[in-house]
LUMGU-245514 format. One line per 8 residues: their letters; for each residue x, y, z of C-alpha. Coordinates in steps of 0.25 Angstrom, whole numbers, plus 2048, in hexadecimal, padded with zeros to 3 digits. Layout:
<sites>
A> X/Y/Z; ...
</sites>
This chain:
<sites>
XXXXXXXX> 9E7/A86/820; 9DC/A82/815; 9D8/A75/814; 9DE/A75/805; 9EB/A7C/80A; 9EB/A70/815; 9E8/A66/809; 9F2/A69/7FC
XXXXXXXX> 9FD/A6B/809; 9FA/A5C/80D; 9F7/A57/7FF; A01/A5F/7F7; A0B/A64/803; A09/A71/7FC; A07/A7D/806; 9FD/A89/7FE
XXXXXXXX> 9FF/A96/807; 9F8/AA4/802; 9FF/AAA/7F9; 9FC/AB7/802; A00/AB2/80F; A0E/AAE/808; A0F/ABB/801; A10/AC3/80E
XXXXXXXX> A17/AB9/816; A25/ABF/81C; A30/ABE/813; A3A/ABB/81C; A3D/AAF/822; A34/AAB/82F; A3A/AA4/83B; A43/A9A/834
XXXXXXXX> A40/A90/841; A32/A90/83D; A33/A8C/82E; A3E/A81/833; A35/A7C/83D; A29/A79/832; A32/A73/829; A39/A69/833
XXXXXXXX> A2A/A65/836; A27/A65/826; A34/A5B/823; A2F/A51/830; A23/A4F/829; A2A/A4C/81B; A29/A5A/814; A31/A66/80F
XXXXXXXX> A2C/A73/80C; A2F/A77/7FD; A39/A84/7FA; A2D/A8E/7F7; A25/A8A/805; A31/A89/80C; A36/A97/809; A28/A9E/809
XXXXXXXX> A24/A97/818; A30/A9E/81E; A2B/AAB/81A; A1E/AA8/823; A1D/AAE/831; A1E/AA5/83D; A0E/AA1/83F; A0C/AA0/830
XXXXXXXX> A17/A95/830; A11/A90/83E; A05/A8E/837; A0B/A87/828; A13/A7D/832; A06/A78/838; 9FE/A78/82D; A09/A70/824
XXXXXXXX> A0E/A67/82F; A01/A62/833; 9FB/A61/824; A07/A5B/81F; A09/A50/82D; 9FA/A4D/82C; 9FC/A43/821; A08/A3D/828
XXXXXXXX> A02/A3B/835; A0A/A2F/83B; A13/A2B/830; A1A/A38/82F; A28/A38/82B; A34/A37/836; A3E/A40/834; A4A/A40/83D
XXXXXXXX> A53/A4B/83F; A60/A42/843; A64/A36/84A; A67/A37/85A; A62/A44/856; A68/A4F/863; A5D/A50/870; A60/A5F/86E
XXXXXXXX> A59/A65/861; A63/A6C/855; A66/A79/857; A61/A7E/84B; A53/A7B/846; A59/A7B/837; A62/A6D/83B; A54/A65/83F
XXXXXXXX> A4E/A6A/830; A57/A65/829; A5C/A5A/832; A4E/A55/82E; A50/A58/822; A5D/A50/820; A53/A46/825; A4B/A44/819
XXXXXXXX> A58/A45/810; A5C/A39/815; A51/A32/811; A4E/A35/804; A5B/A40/7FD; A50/A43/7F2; A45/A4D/7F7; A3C/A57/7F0
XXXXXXXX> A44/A65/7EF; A3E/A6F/7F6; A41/A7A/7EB; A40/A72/7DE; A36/A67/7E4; A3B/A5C/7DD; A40/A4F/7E4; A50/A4E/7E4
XXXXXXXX> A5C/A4D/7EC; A5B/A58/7F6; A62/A5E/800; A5F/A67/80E; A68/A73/80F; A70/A76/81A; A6D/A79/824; A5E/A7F/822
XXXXXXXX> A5C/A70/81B; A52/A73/811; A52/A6A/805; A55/A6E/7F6; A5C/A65/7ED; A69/A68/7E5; A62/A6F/7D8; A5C/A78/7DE
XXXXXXXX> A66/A7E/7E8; A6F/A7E/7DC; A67/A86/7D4; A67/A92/7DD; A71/A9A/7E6; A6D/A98/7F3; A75/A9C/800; A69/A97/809
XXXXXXXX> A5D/A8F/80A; A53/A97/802; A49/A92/80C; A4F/A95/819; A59/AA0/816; A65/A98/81E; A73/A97/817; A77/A8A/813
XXXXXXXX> A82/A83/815; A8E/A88/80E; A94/A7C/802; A88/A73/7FF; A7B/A76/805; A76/A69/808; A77/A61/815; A79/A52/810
XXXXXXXX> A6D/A4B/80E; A6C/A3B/810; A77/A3A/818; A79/A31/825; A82/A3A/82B; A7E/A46/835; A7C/A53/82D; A89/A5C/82F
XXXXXXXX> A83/A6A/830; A7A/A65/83D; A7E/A63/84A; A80/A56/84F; A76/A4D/849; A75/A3E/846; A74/A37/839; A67/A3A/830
XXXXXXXX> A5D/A31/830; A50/A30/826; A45/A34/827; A3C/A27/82D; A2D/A23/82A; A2B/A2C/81C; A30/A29/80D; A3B/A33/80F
XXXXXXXX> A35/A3E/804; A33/A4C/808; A28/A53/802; A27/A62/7FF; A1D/A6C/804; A1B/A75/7F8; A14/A84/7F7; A09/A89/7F0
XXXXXXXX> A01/A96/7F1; 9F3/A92/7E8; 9EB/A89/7F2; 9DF/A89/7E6; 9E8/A87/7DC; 9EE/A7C/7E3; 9E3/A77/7E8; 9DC/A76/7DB
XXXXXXXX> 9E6/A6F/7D4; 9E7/A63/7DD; 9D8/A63/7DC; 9D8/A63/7CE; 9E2/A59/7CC; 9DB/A4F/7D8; 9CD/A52/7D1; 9D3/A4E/7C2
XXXXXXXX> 9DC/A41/7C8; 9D9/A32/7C0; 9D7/A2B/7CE; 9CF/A2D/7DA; 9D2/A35/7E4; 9DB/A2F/7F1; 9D3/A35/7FE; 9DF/A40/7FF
XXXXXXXX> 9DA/A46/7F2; 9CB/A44/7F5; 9CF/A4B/7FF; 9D5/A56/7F9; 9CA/A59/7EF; 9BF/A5A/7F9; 9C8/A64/802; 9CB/A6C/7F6
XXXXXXXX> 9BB/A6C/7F3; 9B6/A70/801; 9C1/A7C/801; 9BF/A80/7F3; 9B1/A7E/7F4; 9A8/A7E/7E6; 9B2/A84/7DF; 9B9/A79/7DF
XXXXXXXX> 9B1/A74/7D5; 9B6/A7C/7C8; 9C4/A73/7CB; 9BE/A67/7C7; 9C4/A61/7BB; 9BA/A5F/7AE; 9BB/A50/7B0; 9BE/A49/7BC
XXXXXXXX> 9C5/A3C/7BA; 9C1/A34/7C6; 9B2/A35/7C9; 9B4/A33/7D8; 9BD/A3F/7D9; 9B2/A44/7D0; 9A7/A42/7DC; 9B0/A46/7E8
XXXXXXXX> 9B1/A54/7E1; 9A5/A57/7DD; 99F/A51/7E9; 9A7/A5A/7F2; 9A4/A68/7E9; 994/A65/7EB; 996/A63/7F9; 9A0/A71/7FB
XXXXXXXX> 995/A79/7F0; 98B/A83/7F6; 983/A81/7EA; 984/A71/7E7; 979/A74/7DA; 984/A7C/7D4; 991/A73/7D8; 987/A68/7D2
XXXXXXXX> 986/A6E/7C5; 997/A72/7C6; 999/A63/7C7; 990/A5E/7BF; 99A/A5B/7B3; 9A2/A50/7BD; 995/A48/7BF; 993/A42/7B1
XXXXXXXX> 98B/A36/7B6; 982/A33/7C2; 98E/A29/7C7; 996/A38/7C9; 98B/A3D/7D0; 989/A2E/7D9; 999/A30/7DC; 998/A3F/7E0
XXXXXXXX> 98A/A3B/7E9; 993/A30/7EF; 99E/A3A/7F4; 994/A42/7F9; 98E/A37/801; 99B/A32/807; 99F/A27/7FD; 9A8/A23/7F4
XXXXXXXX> 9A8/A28/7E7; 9AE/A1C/7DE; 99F/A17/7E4; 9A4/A0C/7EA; 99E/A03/7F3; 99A/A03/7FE; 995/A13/7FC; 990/A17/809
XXXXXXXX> 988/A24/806; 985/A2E/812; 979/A38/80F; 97C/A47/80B; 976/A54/80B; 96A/A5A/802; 973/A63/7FA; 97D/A57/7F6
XXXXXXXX> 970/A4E/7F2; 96A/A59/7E8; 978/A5B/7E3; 97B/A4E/7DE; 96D/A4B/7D8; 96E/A59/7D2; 97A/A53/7CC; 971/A45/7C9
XXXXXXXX> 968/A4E/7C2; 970/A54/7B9; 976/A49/7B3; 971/A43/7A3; 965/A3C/7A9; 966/A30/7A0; 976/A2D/7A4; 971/A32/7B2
XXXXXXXX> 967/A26/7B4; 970/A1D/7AD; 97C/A20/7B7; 974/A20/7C4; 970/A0F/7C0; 97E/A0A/7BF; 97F/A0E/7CE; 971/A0B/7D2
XXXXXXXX> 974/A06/7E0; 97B/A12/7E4; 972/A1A/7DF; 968/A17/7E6; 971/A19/7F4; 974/A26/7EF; 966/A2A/7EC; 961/A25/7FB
XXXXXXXX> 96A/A34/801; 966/A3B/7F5; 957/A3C/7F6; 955/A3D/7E5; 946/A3F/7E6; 947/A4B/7EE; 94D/A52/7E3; 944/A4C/7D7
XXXXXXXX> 93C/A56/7D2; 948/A5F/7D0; 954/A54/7CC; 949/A48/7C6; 956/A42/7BD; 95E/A40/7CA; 951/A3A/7D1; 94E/A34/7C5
XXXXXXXX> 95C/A2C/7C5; 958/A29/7D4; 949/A22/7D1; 953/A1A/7C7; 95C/A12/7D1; 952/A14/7DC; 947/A0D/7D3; 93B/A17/7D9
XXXXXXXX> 930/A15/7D6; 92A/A24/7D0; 91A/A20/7D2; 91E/A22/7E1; 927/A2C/7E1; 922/A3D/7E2; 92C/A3E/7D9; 92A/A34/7CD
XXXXXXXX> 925/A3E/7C4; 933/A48/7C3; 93B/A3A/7C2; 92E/A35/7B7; 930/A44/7AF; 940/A42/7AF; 940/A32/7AA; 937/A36/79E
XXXXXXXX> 942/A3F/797; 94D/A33/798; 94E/A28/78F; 953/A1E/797; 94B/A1E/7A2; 93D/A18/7A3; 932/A17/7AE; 92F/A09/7B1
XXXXXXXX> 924/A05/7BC; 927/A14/7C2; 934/A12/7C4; 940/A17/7BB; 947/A0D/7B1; 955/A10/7AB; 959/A0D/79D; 968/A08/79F
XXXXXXXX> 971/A0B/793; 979/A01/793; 96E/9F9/791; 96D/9F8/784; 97B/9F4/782; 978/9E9/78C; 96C/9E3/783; 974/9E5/776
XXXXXXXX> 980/9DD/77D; 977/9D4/783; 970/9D2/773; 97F/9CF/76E; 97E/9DE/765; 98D/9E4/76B; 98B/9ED/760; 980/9F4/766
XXXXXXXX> 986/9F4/774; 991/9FB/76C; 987/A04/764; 981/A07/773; 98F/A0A/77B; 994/A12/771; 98E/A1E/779; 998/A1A/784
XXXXXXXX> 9A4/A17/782; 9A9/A14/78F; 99E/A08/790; 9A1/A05/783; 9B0/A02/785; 9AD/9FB/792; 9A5/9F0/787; 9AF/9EE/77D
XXXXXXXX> 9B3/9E0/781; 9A3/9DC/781; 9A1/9E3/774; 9AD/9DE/76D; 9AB/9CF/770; 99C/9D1/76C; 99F/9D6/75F; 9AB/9CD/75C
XXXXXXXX> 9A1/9C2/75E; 994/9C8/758; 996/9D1/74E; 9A6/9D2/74B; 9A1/9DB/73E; 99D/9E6/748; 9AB/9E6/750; 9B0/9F3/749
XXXXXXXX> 9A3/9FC/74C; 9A8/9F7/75C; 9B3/9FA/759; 9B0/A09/755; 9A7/A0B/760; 9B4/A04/76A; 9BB/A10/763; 9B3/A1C/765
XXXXXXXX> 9B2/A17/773; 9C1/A17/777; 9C0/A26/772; 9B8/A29/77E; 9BB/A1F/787; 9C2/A20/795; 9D1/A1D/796; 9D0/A15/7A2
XXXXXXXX> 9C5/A0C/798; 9CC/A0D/78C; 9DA/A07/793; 9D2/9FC/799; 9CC/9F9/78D; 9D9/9F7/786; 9DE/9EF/790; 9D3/9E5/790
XXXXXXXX> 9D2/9E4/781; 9E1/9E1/781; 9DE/9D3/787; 9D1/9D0/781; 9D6/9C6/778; 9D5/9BB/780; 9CD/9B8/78C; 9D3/9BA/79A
XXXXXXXX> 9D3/9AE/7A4; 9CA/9B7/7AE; 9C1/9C4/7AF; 9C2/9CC/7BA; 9B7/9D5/7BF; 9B9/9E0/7C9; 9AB/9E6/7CC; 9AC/9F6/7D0
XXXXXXXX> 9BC/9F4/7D1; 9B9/9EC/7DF; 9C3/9E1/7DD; 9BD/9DA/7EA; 9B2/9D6/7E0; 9B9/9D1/7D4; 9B4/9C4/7CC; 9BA/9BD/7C2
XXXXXXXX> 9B4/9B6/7B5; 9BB/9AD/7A9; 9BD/9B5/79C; 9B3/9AF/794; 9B3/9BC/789; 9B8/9B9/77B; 9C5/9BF/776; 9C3/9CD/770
XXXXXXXX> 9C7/9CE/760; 9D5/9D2/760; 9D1/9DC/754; 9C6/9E3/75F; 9D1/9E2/76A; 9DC/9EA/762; 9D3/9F5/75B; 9CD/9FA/769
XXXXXXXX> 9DA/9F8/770; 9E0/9FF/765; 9D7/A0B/766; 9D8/A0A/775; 9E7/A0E/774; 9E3/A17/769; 9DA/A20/772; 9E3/A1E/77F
XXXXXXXX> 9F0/A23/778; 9E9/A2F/771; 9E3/A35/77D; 9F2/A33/785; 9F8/A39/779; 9EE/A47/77D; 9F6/A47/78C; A04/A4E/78D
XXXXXXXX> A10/A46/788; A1D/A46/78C; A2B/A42/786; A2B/A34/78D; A25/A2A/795; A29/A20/7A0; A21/A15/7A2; A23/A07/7AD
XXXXXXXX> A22/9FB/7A4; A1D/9F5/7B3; A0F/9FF/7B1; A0C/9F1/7AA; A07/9EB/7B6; 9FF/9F7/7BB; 9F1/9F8/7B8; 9EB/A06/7B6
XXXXXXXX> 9E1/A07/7C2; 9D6/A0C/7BA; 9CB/A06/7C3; 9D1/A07/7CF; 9CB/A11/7DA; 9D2/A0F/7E6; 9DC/A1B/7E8; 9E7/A1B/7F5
XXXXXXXX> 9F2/A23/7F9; 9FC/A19/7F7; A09/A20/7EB; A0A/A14/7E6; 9FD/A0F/7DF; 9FD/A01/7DA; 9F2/A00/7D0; 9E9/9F3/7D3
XXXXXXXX> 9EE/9E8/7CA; 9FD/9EB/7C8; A07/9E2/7C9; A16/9E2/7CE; A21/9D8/7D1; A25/9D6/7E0; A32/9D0/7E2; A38/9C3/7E6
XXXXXXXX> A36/9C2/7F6; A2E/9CC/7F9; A25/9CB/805; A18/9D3/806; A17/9DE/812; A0D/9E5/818; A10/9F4/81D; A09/9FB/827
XXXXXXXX> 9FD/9FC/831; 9FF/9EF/839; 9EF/9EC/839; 9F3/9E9/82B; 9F4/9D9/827; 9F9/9D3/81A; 9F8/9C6/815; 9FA/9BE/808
XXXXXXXX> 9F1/9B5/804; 9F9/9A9/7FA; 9F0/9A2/7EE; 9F5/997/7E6; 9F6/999/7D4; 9E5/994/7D7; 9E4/9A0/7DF; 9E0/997/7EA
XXXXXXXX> 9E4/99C/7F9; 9F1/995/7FE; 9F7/99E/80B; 9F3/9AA/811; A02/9B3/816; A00/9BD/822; A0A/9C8/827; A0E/9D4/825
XXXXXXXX> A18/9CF/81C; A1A/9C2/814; A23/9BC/80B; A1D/9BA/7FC; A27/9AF/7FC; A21/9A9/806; A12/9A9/801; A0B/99B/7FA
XXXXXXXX> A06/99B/7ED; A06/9A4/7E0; 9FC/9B0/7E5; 9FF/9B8/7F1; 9F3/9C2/7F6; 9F6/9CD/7FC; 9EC/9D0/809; 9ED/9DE/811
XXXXXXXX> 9E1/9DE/81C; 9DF/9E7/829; 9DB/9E1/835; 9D4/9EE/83A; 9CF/9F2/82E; 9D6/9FE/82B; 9D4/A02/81C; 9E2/A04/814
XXXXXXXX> 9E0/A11/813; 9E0/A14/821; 9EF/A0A/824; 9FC/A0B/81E; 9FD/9FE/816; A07/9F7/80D; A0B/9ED/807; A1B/9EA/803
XXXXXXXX> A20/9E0/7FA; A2F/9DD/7FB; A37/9E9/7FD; A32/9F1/7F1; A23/9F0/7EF; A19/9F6/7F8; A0B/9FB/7F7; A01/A02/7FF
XXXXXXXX> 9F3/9FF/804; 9EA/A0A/804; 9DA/A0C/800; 9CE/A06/808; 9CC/9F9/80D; 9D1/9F0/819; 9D6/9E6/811; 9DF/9E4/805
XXXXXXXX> 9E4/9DC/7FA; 9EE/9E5/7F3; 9F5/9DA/7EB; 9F8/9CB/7E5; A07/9C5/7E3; A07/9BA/7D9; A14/9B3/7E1; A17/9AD/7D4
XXXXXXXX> A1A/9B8/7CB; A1D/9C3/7D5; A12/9CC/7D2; A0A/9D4/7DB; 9FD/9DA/7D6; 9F7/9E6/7DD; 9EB/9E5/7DE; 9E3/9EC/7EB
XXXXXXXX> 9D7/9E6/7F0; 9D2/9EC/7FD; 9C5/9E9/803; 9BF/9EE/811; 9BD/9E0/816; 9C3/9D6/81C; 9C0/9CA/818; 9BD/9CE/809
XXXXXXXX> 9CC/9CD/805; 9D3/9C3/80E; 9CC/9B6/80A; 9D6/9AD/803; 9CB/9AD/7F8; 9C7/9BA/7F5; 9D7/9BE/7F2; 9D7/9B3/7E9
XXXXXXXX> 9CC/9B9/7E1; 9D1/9C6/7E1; 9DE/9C5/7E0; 9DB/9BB/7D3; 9D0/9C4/7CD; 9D9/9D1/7CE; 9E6/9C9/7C9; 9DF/9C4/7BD
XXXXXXXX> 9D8/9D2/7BA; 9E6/9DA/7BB; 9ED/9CE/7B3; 9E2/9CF/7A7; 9E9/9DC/7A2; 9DB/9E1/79F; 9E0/9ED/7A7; 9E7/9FA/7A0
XXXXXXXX> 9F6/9FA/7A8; 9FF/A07/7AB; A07/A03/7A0; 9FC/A01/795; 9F7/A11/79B; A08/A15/79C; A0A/A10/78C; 9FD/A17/787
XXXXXXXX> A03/A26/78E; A12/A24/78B; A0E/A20/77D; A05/A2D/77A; A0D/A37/784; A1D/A36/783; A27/A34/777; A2F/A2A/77E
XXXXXXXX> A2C/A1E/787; A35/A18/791; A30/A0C/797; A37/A05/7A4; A36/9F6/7A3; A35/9EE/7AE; A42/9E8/7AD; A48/9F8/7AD
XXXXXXXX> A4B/9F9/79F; A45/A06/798; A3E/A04/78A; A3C/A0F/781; A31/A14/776; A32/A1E/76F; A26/A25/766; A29/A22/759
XXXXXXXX> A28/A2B/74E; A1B/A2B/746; A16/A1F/752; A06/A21/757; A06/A22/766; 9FC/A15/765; A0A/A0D/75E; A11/A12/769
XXXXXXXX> A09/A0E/775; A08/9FE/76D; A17/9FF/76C; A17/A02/77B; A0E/9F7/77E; A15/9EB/774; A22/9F1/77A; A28/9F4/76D
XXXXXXXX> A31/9FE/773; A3B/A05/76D; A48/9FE/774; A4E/9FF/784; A55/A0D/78B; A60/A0E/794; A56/A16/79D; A4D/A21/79C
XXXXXXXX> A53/A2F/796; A52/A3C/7A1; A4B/A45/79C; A43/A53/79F; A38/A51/798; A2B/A4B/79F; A29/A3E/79F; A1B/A35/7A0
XXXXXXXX> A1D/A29/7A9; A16/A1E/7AD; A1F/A17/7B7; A1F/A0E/7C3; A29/A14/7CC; A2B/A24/7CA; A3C/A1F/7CA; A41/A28/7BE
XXXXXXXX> A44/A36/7BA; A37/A40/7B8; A39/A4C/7B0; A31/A57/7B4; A21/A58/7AD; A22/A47/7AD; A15/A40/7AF; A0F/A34/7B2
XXXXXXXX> A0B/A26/7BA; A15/A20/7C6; A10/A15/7CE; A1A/A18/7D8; A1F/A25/7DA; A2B/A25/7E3; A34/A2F/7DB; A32/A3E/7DD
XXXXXXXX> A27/A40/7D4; A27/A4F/7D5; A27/A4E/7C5; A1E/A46/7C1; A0F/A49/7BF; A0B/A3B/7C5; A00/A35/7BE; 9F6/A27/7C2
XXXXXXXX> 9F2/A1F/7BB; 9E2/A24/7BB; 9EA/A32/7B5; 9EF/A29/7AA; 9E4/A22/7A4; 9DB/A31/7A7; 9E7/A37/79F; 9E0/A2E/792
XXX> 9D2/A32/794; 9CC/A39/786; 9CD/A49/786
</sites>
């Protein structure tokens, strides 16, 4: 099969066949033994083919069905490797084999049944209490063999039994209609869920859609999808391209695409010139020339950059060159260092005479000196038609733009710094604190003209900025006990700093807050509604992630920073690859370091002091990402290592509230992470950043949706009362989303009312009824989820940026 046939079948256990090949299959039934054999194989590794491919394989002659079985067993097995599922057939199972080979099918099948009644339908594909026929055992759930007249299995042709059709499933007793066989036993080593193989005929049109929905995703992609994109690139080839969204979200994802086209395009020029809209700064360009090279491309150190061919070097200084020169220069300066790394495998100056802005940017962060170099005279011509670039001492001087907002801050004039970043909003929010205070203290006549130029920035301003900046003006009216600084997310080298800022006017505060929620509930109200909403009053104490990079594989993502109650008596246990140690390392209210706990299981009761540590290290090194790794607290709480790194502090416990806070810190060595001291710091500087509240939480983000996209809101309290509130007639969507936040609701329901309409949700656990068309967030989907459009927390806050 086609790579991309082989991909969507491991990725979306969806089978694409040629419409062609199908249309002239045989239609009547082939070998029944054959079919029966590939779906007893199909069911050991934990899957069911659905109704249509079920029906259509058995009209396939016997080499064509020789061949699907390969292909899907070994596709849908590789994944699995050791840990696949074991599925018995019976207890003190008979030496001699069954006498039929329908009895083993659904002897297995009973199997699975017995550990969990509620599988996905093979005919209707939702997830419901199913049973297997008898005695072909193929699995349909009640509705749907009610809602036809069926004497036989549609899939198989073979009569069923007379009366009721299903064998009964879960039961500890031998199945009646097989010969003698001992008790069921579940399945071992595997959740117990079956998962459907379903049919498709379009492999560009399925293809396409994944693609597109990967490309347009809020969040960077897992290696799975990385993967997925690039094999889509190099079979589609340069027509791949015209799938590429307007705007790509995640820049990263942004520079593994366009990367991989140039590389798969014949005529790179032209691909650079079909890509050119995506790269909008030099930093796009440095991301997709890191990808090239073999780096990261978040751009995090350490880069190690390998050298590449001619045709990749012109392509990304084409691309240089085509950039607004002024931004161009201004761009390649805040990255100088790695710049210049670049520029060492891409040879600039060979190319000067024809790209003298991309060499020009080179001379730049290299510093040459153009009286020695041949080509000082294309870079001299090119620097005399840009205003911000002078020649000083033959060699090329940059006028930074900042720097005038720098000198005019530095002269105590903020309203010229404002006057200056009015041109962009985005650095212009990111000053609003700076500019506030100095006006308040310098000039409070001039605070409304701010003001005005606050608000027409919030217009344009990123979601993700504009929620952060809510957040942190929401407690600027007094100082907090301590700053926290987390340079380039690297929380490893976070420092800490009294608040010595003056309080911000509470007249200052409220207006931009004000406008904020404003902006923030207008662009939602542009999304698609719905008649209601769901949302956790436990989203409280999850931050949005909005700087977090590191993506896993790990279904239940804790966001670094949220917190949770463990309970009473809980001991800490770590599961997995025995190479694996855990500790506890104990400080005192001081933080100062009493005890250090080893094991691979200790008692919280049993720990000294107020702060417990939380320490997971590998004694062969073996990042997380290659182990199977977790941590289980109590009976009830569990969470999953993954991402780089050889060692890991995934989370504190302050023994005297019962609170654990996730909070992820891995580093590569050793002895970075285990000393007594540098867990205090950490530990204590990220404690005190997520307690500051200076960061948007999934409730502040759940309020500002359900209060501009559904009529009614159902909130579930901690303690498992549901409040209500409704919209009120003639009420502003801004009123509302206050109301939500005060908690002036509008009284207590028995429960939440069924209903058929779709419903938004933002919800910890996915453990309610979902109408069909429903979307939303669910930290931990364990329910069906067949209904749900499942949306992060990155699709949130993209769902708010300006149209």
């Amino acid at each position: 099969m086609d790579p991309i046939r082989t991909l969507l079948l491991a990725r979306t256990h969806t089978v694409v066949l040629d419409p062609d090949r199908v249309a002239a299959a045989a239609t009547r039934p082939s070998r029944d033994v054959d079919v029966d054999r590939f779906e007893d194989e199909l069911v050991q590794l934990g899957y069911v083919m659905s109704l249509d491919l079920a029906m259509t394989i058995r009209r396939f002659p016997h080499q064509a069905i020789q061949e699907l079985r390969s292909w899907m067993i070994e596709t849908l097995g590789k994944p699995l490797g050791a840990q696949r599922p074991q599925v018995p057939l019976v207890r003190n199972r008979p030496t001699s084999p069954p006498r039929d080979a329908p009895s083993v099918y659904l002897q297995r099948v009973m199997t699975w049944l017995h550990a969990r009644p509620d599988q996905p339908c093979p005919w209707c594909g939702e997830i419901k209490r199913v049973g297997a026929l008898d005695p072909c055992g193929h699995l349909v759930c009640r509705t749907c063999w009610d809602g036809g007249n069926f004497a036989g299995c549609p899939i198989c042709h073979r009569r069923v039994a007379p009366g009721d059709p299903f064998v009964r499933a879960a039961s500890p007793e031998p199945i009646e209609s097989i010969e003698p066989i001992g008790p069921i036993e579940p399945v071992a080593h595997h959740a117990g869920d079956l998962r459907l193989v379903h049919l498709a005929f379009d492999v560009v049109g399925v293809a396409r859609s994944r693609f597109e929905r990967l490309i347009s995703a809020a969040t960077p992609l897992a290696p799975a999808d990385r993967q997925e994109v690039e094999t889509v690139i190099d079979a589609m080839g340069p027509k791949a391209a015209i799938w590429l969204p307007a705007k790509i979200p995640v820049r990263e994802t942004m520079a593994i695409a366009v990367a991989r086209l140039w590389i798969v395009a014949p005529d790179r020029t032209a691909m650079v010139r079909a890509t050119q809209g995506h790269l909008r700064s030099a930093t796009d360009v440095l991301r997709v020339a890191a990808v090239l090279m073999g780096a990261d491309p978040a751009l995090r150190e350490p880069l190690r950059l390998r050298s590449i061919g001619r045709g990749l070097r012109r392509a990304i200084l084409e691309a240089l060159d085509r950039l607004v020169p002024e931004q161009l220069l201004e761009d390649v300066m805040h990255h100088r260092a790695l710049w210049r790394r670049v520029g060492e495998r891409l040879h600039p100056y060979e190319l000067a005479e024809r790209l003298p802005t991309a060499a020009l940017a080179f001379a730049a962060v290299r510093g040459t000196d153009l009286a020695r170099a041949t080509f000082g005279r294309a870079i001299r011509a090119q620097a005399q038609v840009m205003t911000s670039v002078r020649i000083a001492d033959d060699r090329i001087a940059v006028a930074r733009w900042a720097a005038p907002i720098e000198r005019a801050l530095h002269d105590r004039d903020p309203r010229a710094a404002a006057a200056r970043l009015v041109e962009r909003p985005g650095a212009l929010l990111a000053r609003v604190d700076h500019l506030v205070r100095e006006i308040a203290a310098r000039d409070p006549e001039r605070m409304p003209e701010l003001l005005a130029f606050v608000s027409q920035a919030i217009s344009r301003g990123a979601p993700a900025t504009l929620l952060v900046l809510a957040s942190h003006l929401a407690r600027r009216s007094a100082p907090a006990e301590r700053r926290v600084f987390v340079p380039r997310g690297d929380v490893r080298r976070a420092w800490a700093m009294p608040d010595a800022r003056r309080p911000l006017p509470a007249e200052a505060i409220a207006s931009i807050t004000a406008t904020v929620r404003g902006e923030l509930v207008a662009r939602a109200e542009t999304r698609r509604h719905f008649a209601r909403a769901v949302i956790d009053r436990g989203l409280v104490d999850l931050p949005v992630a909005l700087g977090d990079r590191v993506v896993g594989s790990s279904r239940l993502a804790w966001p670094r920073g949220s917190e949770l109650a463990i309970p009473e008596g809980a001991r800490v246990a770590l599961h997995g690859d025995p190479a694996l140690a855990l500790a506890i390392a104990c400080f005192d209210d001081a933080w100062r370091h009493v005890a250090t706990m080893r094991g691979d299981a200790v008692e919280l009761d049993a720990t000294a002091g107020r702060h417990a540590v939380l320490v997971v290290s590998s004694d062969t090194a073996i990042e997380f990402d290659r182990v199977r790794a977790a941590i289980a607290i109590g009976d009830a709480l569990r969470f999953e290592l993954h991402g780089t790194g050889a060692v890991a502090v995934p989370a504190t416990i302050d023994l005297a509230t019962r609170r654990l806070r996730w909070i992820d810190v891995r580093s590569s060595r050793r002895g970075s992470l285990d000393r007594p001291g540098a867990l205090a710091r950490i530990a204590r500087d990220l404690g005190d950043l997520a307690g500051s509240g200076a960061r948007p939480s999934l409730w502040e983000l759940a309020c500002i949706h359900a209060a501009a996209r559904a009529n009614s809101i159902y909130i579930r309290e901690r303690d498992g009362r549901i409040t209500a509130c409704k919209r009120r007639d003639g009420e502003p969507t801004v009123a509302r989303l206050a109301r939500l936040a005060s908690g002036e609701l509008d009284g207590t329901v028995a429960s939440i009312p069924p209903a058929n309409a779709p419903t938004w949700l933002a919800v910890l656990r996915d453990d309610l009824a979902i109408p069909p068309g429903s979307a939303g967030y669910v930290l931990d989907a364990r329910g069906p989820g067949t209904e749900l459009l499942r949306r992060s927390a990155a699709d949130l806050v993209g769902e708010l940026a300006a149209r």
